[in-house]
C-alpha positions in Angstrom: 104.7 116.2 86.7 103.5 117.1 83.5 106.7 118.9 81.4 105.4 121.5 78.9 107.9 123.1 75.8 108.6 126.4 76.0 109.7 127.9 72.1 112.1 130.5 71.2 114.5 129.6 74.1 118.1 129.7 73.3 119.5 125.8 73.1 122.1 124.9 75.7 125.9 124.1 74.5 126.7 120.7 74.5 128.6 120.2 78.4 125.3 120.2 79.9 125.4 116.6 82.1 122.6 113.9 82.2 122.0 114.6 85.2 120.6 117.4 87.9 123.4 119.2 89.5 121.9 120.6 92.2 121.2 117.3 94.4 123.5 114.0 92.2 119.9 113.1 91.4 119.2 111.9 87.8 116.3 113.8 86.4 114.0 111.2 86.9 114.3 111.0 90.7 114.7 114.8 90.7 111.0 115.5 88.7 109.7 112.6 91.2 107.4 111.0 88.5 108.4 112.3 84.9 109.1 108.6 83.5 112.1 109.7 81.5 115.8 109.8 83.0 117.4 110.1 79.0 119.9 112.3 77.9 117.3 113.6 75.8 114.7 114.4 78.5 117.8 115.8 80.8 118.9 118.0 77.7 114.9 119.2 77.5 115.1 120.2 81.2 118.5 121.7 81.1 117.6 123.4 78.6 114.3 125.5 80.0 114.3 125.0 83.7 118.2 126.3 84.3 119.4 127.7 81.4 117.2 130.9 80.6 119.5 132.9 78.3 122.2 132.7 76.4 124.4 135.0 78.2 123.9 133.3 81.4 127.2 130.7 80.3 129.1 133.9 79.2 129.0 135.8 82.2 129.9 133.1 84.5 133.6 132.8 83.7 132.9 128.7 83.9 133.7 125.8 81.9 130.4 126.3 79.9 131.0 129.7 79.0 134.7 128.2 78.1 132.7 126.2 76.0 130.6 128.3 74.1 132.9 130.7 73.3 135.5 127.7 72.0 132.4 126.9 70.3 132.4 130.6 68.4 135.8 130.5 67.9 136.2 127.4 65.8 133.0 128.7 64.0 135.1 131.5 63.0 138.3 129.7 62.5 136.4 127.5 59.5 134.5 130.6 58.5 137.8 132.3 57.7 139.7 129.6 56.7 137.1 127.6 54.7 134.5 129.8 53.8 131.4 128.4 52.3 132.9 126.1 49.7 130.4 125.4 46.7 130.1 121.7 46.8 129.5 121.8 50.9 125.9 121.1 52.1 124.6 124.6 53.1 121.7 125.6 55.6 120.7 128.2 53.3 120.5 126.6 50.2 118.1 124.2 51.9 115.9 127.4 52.9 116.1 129.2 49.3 114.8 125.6 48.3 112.1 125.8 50.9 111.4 129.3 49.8 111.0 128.4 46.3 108.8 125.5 46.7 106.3 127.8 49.7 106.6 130.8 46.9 104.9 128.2 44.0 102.4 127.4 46.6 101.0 130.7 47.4 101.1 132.3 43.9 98.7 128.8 43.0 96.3 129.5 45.5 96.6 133.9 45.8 95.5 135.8 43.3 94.8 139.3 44.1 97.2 141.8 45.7 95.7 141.2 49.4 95.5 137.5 49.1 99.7 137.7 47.8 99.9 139.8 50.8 98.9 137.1 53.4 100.2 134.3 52.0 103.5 136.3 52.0 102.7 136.7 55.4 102.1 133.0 55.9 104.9 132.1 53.9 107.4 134.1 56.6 105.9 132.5 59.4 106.2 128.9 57.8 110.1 129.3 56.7 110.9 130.7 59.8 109.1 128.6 61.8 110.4 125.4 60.2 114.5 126.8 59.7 113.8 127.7 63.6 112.4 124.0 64.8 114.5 121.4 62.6 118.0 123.6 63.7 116.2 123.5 67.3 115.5 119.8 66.6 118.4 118.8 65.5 120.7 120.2 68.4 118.6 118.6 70.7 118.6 115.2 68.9 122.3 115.3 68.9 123.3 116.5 72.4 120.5 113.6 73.4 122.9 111.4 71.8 126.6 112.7 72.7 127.1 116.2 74.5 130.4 116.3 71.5 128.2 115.7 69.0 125.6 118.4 70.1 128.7 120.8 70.0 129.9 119.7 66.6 126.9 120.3 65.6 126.5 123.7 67.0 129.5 125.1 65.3 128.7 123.3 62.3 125.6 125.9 62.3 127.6 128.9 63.6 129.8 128.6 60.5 127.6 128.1 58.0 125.4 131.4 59.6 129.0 133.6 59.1 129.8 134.8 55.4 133.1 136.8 55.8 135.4 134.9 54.1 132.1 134.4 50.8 131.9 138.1 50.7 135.6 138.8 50.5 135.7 136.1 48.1 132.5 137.8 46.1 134.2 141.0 46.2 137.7 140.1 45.2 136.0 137.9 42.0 135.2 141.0 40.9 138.4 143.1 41.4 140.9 140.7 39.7 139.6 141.1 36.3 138.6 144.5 36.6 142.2 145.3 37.7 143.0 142.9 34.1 141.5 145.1 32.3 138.5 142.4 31.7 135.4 144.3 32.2 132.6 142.2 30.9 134.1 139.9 33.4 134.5 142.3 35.8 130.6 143.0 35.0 129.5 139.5 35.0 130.9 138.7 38.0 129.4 141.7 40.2 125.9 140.5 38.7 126.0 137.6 40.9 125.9 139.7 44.1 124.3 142.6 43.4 120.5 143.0 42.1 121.0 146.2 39.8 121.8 145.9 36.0 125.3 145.9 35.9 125.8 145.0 31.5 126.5 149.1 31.4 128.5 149.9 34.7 131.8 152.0 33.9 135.1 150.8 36.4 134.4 153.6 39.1 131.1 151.9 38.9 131.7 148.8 39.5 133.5 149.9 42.1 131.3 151.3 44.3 129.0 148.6 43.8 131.3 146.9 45.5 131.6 149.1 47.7 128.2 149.4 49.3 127.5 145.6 48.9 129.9 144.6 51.3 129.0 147.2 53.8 125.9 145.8 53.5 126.4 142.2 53.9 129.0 143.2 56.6 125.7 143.2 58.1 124.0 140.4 56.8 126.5 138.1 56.8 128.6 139.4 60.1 127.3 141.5 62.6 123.8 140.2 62.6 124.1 136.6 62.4 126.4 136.9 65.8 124.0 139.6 67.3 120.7 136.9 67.2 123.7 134.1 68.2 124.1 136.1 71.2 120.7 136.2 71.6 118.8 132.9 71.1 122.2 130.6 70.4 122.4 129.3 66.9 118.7 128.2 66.2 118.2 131.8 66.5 120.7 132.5 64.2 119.5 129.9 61.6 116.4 131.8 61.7 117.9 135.2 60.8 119.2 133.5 57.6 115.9 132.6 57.0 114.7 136.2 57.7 117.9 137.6 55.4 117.1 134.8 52.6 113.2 135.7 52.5 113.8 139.3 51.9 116.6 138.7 49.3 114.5 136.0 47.4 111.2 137.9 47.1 111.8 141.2 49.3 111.5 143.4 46.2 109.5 146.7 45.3 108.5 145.6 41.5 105.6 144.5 40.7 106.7 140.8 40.7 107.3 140.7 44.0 105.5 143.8 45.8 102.4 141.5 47.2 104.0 138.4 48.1 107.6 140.1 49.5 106.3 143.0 51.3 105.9 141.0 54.8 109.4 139.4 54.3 110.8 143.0 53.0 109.4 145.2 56.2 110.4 142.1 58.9 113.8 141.8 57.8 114.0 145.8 58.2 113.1 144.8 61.6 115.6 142.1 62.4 118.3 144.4 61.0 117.2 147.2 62.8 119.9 146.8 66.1 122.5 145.3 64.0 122.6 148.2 61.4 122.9 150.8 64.1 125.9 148.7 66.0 127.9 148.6 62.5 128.0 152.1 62.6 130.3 151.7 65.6 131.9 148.5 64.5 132.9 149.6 61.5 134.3 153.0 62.7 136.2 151.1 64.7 137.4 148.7 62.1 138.5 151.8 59.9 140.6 152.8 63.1 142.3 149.6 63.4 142.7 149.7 59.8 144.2 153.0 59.6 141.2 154.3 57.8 139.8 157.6 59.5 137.3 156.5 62.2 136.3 159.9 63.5 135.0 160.9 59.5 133.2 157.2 59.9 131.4 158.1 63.1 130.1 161.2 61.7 129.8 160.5 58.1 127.5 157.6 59.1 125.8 159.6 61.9 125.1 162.5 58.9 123.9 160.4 56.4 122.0 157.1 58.0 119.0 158.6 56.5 120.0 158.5 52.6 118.4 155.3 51.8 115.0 154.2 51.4 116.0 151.3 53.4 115.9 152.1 57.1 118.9 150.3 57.6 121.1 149.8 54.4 122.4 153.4 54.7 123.7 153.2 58.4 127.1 150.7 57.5 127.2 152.2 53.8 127.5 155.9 55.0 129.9 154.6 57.5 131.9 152.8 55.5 131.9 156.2 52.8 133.1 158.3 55.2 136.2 156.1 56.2 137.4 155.5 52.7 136.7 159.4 52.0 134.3 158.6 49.0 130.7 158.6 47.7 128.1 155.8 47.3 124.7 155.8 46.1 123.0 157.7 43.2 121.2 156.5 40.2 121.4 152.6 39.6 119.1 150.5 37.7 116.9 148.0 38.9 114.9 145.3 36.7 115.0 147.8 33.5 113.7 150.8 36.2 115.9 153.7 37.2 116.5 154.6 40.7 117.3 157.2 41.7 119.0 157.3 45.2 120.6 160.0 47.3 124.4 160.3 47.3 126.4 159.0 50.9 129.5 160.4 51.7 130.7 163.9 50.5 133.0 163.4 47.3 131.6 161.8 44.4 133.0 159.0 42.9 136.0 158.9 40.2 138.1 156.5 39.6 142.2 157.1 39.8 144.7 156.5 37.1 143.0 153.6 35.6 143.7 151.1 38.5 140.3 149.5 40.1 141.3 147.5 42.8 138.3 147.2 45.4 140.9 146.1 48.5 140.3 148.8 50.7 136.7 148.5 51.7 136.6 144.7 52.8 139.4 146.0 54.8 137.4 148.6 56.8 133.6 146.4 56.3 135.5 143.4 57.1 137.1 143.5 60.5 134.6 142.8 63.0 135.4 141.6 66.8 138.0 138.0 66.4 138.0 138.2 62.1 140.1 141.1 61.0 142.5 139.4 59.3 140.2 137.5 56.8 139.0 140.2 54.3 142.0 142.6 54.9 142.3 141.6 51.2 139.1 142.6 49.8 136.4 145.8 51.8 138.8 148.8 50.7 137.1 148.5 46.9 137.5 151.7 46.2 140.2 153.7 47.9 142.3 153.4 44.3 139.1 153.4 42.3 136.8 156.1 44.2 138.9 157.8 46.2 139.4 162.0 44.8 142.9 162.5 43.4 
């Protein structure tokens, strides 16, 4: 029996036994002629013949839905207790490495504004398709070898796929000297996660900066990561750090990066396209439990989804503007441009008796389902600094 590889499946989680449950038979007898009874081979046919999705495990209230979600949970467990320290081997610093390297590669051999296009388009499918295959790869190789090593594994990728407790850090790095009194520090440190030119920003600024880049990467770093999890298990999720690191690497509108980011820009638009709408409800939820006012989320972020030229950036920004009772957008600059961009939320920003302490929006961008308590300290960043007096 000849045994062909499906692709884009969903790997199993590491319980799966070496053998076919449904008769005691190994997987050799069971086939009747596929010469391979391994752990490996029985992982490979696990894996495609009996285990079509991801939610399968979930829904069964069984030991390996028992372990999958122990599997999440520890994820999230490091992810809030560790975070991504700096020294750690990281998935996607590998990728951005990948990224460079394919990126050098096609500007040598593209030239014109078409050819930049399809090797941006090539360049997608090659980073995805390799992040995809070696975390695919890898699972496999290490369940073949011990089911507790294929899990280890597994929330060894989880983890590194989650960014709460990096973005709270990101976003607090910023608020402690600004609440000094140290604004070039302030300033410096907000130009490490944000892409406009931050040398001029004033305090109620730098505030909402803050602001919208965590309701942002709520998205990035949270909500999607454990929405393609759900999905396609954690290859999947591997992927959609590809996807996120692609369009934050060369997904730009200048003329740098037009040609050979467009692909990468519109396709991570696409991959954030269900997440973006769920935070809407996530997070009006998170300003409820956070004694933020959820009803002003829902409709704030219902009102203004559209005040972006990003299909999707607007949807968790507006929501999270309309809990804190503030206003987000308007002009920034961007590589020596100015853009200009509509205004979220109804009051415009000012900031409040000379205290800029961005807590309150990690607080309300932060809480997601099983991780509230991480970033209680950092997604309010601008009730005290935005919010009207």
């Amino acid at each position: 029996m000849n045994f062909i590889t499906p692709i884009f499946l969903p790997p199993p989680p590491p319980y799966w036994p070496a053998v076919n449950r449904r008769d005691g038979k190994t997987l050799q007898q069971w086939q009747g002629g596929w010469q391979s009874g391994s752990a490996f081979a029985s992982y490979l046919h696990v894996h495609f013949a009996q285990r079509p999705t991801m939610l399968k495990p979930l829904v069964a209230g069984s030991k390996e839905g028992a372990m999958t979600l122990l599997a999440w949970c520890v994820a999230w467990i490091l992810d809030v207790v560790i975070g991504d320290p700096p020294h750690w081997p990281h998935p996607v610093r590998w990728i951005g490495r990948l990224i460079a390297v394919s990126q050098r590669v096609v500007r040598r051999i593209c030239h014109s504004d078409r050819a930049l296009r399809i090797g941006g388009g090539v360049m997608w499918l090659v980073v995805i398709g390799l992040t995809w295959g070696v975390a695919w790869g890898v699972l496999a190789l290490a369940h073949g070898i011990h089911p507790w090593l294929g899990w280890l594994v597994e929330v060894w990728m989880i983890f590194t796929a989650l960014a709460g407790r990096c973005l709270a850090q990101s976003a607090m790095a910023v608020a402690r000297p600004l609440q000094a009194g140290d604004l070039a520090e302030s300033r410096h440190k907000l130009s490490w996660i944000v892409g406009r030119d931050t040398s001029q920003l004033q305090p109620a600024q730098i505030n909402r900066a803050v602001v919208e880049t965590v309701a942002e990467n709520t998205v990035d770093g949270i909500i999607a990561p454990l929405f393609f999890l759900l999905l396609g298990g954690a290859p999947l999720a591997m992927a959609y750090k590809a996807v996120n690191t692609l369009d934050s690497m060369v997904g730009y509108k200048h003329e740098k990066y037009r040609a050979i980011g467009m692909v990468s820009a519109r396709l991570d638009d696409v991959a954030n396209f269900l997440p973006a709408r769920l935070s809407w409800l996530l997070l009006s939820l998170a300003a409820v439990l956070c004694r933020e006012d959820g009803a002003r989320a829902l409709r704030t972020g219902w009102r203004d989804r559209y005040q972006h030229s990003s299909p999707n950036c607007a949807w968790p920004e507006a929501t999270v503007a309309g809990a804190l009772g503030i206003r987000l957008g308007g002009p920034n600059d961007y590589f020596g441009q100015r853009v200009e961009k509509p205004w979220i939320g109804r009051r415009r920003p000012r900031h409040r008796g000379g205290r800029y302490f961005p807590n309150h929006s990690i607080n309300v961008g932060g809480v997601k389902p099983g991780a509230g308590a991480v970033y209680r300290r950092a997604l309010l960043a601008g009730r005290r600094g935005l919010r009207r007096t």
